[in-house]
N, C-alpha and C positions, 0 to 999 in steps of 0.2 A: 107485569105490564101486558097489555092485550095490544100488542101491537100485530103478531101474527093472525090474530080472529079479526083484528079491523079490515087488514090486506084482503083477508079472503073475504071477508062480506062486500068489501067495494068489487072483488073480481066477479063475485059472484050478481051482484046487481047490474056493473057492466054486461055481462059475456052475452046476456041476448040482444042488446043494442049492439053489443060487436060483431056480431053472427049474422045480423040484419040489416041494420042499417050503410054500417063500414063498410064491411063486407061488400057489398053490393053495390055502392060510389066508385068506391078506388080499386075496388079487388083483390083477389087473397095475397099476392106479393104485396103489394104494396101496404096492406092492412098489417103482415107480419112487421116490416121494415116501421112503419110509425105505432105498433107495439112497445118494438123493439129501442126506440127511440124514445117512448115516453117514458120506460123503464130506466132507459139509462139516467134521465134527465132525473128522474126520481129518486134514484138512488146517490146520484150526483149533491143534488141541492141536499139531500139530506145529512150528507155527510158534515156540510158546514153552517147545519143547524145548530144556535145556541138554546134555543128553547125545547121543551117536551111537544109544544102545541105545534110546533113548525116542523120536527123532527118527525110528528105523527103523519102532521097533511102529508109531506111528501114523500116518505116511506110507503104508509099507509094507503093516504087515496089516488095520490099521483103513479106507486107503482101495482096498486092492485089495478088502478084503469087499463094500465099499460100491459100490466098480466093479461088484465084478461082477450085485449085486444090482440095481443100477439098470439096467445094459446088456444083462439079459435081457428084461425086459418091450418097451421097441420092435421086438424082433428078433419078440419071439410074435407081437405084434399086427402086424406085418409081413406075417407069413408067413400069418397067420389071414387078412388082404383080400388078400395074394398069394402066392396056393398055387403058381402055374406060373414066379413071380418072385424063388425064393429067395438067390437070388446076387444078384440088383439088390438088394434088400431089405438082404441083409446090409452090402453096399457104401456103402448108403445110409448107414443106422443108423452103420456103421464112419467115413465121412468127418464126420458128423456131430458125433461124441465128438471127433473130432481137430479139426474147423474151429472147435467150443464151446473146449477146451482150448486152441486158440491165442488165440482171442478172447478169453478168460478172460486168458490171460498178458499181453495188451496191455494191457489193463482197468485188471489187476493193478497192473502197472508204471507207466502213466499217474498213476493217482489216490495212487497211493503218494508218486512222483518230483513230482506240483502240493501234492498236501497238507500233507506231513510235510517236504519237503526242500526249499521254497520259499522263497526269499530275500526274496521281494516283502514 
């Protein structure tokens, strides 16, 4: 299934409207927080998708929007205290998104596997 290549082309066609237009409205707090927000929301409705097609939209284009709009602002405010650091900076901000999303996946899976599927 290409749902992972769909997420990242939607983040990828966002992330210059999020860099510019967002960005610059509401500003970098508040641009991470409704990232952060669309993400959830996406990941949310997706979970109680019966279809492929619904399951796509909101996986796919509602949390890549959301990706990308959250994952511009660390990168600015990066590059704004490290001008001569921009490669460490992005590296950072990048392992950062991957070490949250595996920790998130344990989280996930933990409280899920004690709560709802507990014999005790």
């Amino acid at each position: 299934l290409w749902v992972i290549p769909i997420t990242f082309l939607f983040q990828c066609f966002t992330m210059p409207f999020a860099s510019t237009v967002i960005r610059r409205r509401i500003g970098l707090r508040s641009s991470m927080i409704l990232g952060s927000v669309i993400m959830s929301f996406g990941v949310f409705c997706s979970s109680f998708a019966t279809t492929l097609e619904t399951f796509v939209f909101f996986y796919c284009v509602v949390l890549g929007i959301g990706n990308a709009i959250a994952y511009t602002s660390p990168i600015v405010i990066g590059w704004e205290w490290f001008p001569n650091r921009k490669g460490l900076v992005s590296g950072c901000v990048l392992a950062g998104f991957g070490c949250g999303g595996f920790l998130f996946n344990l989280v996930g899976t933990a409280s899920k596997s004690y709560y709802i599927f507990s014999t005790y």
